[in-house]
C-alpha distance (Angstrom), angle and dihedral (degrees) to the residues before:
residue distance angle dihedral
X1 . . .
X2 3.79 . .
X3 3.56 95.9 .
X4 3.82 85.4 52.7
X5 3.72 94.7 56.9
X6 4.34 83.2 38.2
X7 3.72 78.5 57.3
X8 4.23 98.7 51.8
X9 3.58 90.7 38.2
X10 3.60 89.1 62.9
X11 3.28 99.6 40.7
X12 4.35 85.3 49.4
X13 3.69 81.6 55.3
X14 3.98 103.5 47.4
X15 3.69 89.2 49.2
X16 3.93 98.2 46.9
X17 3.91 85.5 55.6
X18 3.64 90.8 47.2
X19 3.53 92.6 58.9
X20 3.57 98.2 44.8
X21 3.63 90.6 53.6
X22 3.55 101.6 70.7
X23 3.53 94.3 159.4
X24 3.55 102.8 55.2
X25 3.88 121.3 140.5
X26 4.52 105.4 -116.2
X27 3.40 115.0 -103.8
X28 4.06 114.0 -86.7
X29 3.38 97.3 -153.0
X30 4.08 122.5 106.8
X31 3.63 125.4 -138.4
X32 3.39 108.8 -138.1
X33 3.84 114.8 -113.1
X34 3.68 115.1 -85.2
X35 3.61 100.4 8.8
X36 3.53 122.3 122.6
X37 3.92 113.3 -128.1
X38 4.04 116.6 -124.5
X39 3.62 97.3 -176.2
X40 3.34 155.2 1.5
X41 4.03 142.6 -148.9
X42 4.02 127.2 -179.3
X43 3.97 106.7 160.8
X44 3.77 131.3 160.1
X45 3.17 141.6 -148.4
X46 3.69 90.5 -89.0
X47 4.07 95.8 46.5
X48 4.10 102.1 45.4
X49 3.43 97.3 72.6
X50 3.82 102.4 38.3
X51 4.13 86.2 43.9
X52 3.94 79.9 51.0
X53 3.90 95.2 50.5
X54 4.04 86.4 52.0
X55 3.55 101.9 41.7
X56 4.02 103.6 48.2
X57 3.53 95.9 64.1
X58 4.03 91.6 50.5
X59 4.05 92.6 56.5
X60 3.78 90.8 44.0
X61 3.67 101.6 141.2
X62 3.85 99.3 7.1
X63 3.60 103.1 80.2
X64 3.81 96.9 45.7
X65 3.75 134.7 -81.4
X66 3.99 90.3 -79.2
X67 3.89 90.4 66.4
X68 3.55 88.2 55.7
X69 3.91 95.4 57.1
X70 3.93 94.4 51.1
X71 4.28 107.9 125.2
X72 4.10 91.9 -129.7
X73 4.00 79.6 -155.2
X74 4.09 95.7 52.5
X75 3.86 84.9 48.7
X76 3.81 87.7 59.9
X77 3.28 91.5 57.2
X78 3.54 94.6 50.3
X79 4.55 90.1 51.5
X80 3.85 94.2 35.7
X81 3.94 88.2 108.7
X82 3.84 100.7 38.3
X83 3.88 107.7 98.6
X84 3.91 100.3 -178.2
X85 3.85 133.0 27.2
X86 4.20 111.9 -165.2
X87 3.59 122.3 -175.4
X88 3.99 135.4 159.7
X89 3.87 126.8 176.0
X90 3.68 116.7 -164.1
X91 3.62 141.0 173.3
X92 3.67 130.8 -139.6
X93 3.84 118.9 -154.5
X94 3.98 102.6 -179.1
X95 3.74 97.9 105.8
X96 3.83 90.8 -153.8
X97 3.95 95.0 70.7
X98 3.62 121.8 97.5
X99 3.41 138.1 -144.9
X100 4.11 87.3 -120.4
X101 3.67 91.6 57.0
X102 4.13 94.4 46.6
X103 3.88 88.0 51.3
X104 3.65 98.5 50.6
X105 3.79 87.7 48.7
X106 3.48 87.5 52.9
X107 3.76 94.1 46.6
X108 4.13 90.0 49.9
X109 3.64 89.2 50.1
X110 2.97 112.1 52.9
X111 3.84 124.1 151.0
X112 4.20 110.6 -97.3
X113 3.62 123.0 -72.0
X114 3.87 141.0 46.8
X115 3.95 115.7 -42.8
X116 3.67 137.4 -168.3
X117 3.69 120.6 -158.8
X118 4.32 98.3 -139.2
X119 3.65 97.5 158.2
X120 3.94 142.0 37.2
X121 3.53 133.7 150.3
X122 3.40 135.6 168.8
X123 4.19 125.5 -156.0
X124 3.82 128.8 156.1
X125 3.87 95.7 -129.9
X126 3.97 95.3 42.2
X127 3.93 101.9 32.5
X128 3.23 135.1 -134.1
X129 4.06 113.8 -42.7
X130 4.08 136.1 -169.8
X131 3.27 131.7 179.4
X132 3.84 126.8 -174.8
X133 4.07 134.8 -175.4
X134 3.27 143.7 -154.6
X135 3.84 125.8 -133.6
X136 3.76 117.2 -71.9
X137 4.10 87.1 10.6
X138 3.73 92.4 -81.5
X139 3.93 89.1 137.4
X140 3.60 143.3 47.2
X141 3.88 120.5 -167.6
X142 4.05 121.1 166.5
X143 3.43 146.3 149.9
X144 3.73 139.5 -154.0
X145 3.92 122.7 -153.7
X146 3.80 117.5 -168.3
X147 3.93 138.3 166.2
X148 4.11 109.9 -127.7
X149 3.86 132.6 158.3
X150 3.66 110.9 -119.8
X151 3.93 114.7 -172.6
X152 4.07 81.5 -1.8
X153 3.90 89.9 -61.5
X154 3.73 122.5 120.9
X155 3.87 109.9 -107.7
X156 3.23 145.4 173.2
X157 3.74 122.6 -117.7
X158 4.17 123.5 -153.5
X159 4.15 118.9 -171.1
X160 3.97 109.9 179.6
X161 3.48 126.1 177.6
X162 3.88 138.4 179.7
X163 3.73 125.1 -169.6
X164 3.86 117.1 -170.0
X165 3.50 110.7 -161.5
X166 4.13 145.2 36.9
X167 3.60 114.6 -53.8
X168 3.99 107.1 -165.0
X169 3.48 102.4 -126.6
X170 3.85 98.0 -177.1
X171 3.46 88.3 61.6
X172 4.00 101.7 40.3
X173 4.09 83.1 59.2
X174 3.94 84.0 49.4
X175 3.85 90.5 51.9
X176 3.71 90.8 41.8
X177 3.85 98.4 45.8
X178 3.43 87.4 53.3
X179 3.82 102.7 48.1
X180 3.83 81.3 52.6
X181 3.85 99.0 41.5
X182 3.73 96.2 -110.0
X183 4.03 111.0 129.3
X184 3.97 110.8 -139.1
C-alpha cells in the first residue's frame, strides 16, 4: 500500500513538472513499433533535482540501505550541468521479436547527433544493455532489453534513456563511495 501511494505521488510530481515546463524540448527517444509504452520521464534541469528531493525519502528502505545514505545535496552537485533527463520503458508482447531485432532498431534510431557505442553487455538475468556517447561526454544514450512475463505471458521489456548534459563523474564516485563507506 505505501509503495502504491510512493508510486501516485510520483507520478503527481512528474506531471506537475511537466506542466510547468512548457518549454521543454519532446522526447527523442522512439518507441519501438508495436510495443506498448509503460512509462514515461521528460525532466529538466530544473525538475531532476527537486523530483530527487521528493522521491528519496519515499524509497527509504526499499532500495537498500545504500540509497538511504546518499547526501541529496552532493547529488546536486553531481546533476548541476545536466539540462534534460529522457527515459521510456516499453514492453513488447509479439513473441516472435527478438532481442537482435529491438537492438538494431535501437541502434538505427538513435536520437540526432554523433554517437559512440562504449559499452554493451549481454547477461540472461540483466538483459541485454548499450550504452553510447557523445564527444567530450556531453551525451548519454542506452538501452536495456530484457525477457519478463507480463499477465503470465513472455514479453519483452525495453528501458531507454538519454541524458543531455555533463554528469560529474568524480564526484558521483565521491557520493557513491561514501553511501557505501568507501573514501574517494
Amino acid at each position: 500500500m505505501r509503495l502504491r501511494i510512493a508510486f501516485i505521488v510520483m507520478a503527481v510530481a512528474i506531471c506537475g513538472a511537466a506542466f510547468a515546463q512548457e518549454e521543454k524540448p519532446p522526447m527523442d527517444l522512439p518507441v519501438y513499433p508495436g510495443a506498448e509504452t509503460a512509462m514515461e520521464v521528460n525532466m529538466s534541469n530544473e525538475d531532476i533535482l527537486p523530483m530527487a528531493k521528493a522521491m528519496l525519502p519515499m524509497l527509504s528502505g526499499k532500495l537498500g540501505p545504500v540509497l538511504d545514505k546518499i547526501d541529496i545535496d552532493k547529488l546536486g552537485e553531481v546533476l548541476k550541468d545536466v539540462k534534460q533527463i529522457e527515459m521510456v520503458q516499453m514492453d513488447i508482447n509479439n513473441t516472435k521479436v527478438k532481442d537482435a531485432d529491438i537492438a538494431n532498431y535501437y541502434a538505427k534510431n538513435m536520437p540526432s547527433g554523433q554517437w559512440t557505442r562504449v559499452f554493451r553487455q549481454s547477461d540472461p538475468k540483466l538483459g541485454a544493455i548499450t550504452l553510447y556517447m557523445q564527444a567530450g561526454i556531453e551525451s548519454i544514450y542506452g538501452y536495456r532489453i530484457r525477457s519478463v512475463s507480463t499477465d503470465g505471458k513472455p514479453a519483452k521489456r525495453v528501458e531507454a534513456i538519454k541524458i543531455v548534459g555533463k554528469i560529474d563523474y568524480m564526484k558521483l564516485l565521491q557520493v557513491a563511495g561514501e553511501a557505501v563507506g568507501i573514501s574517494i
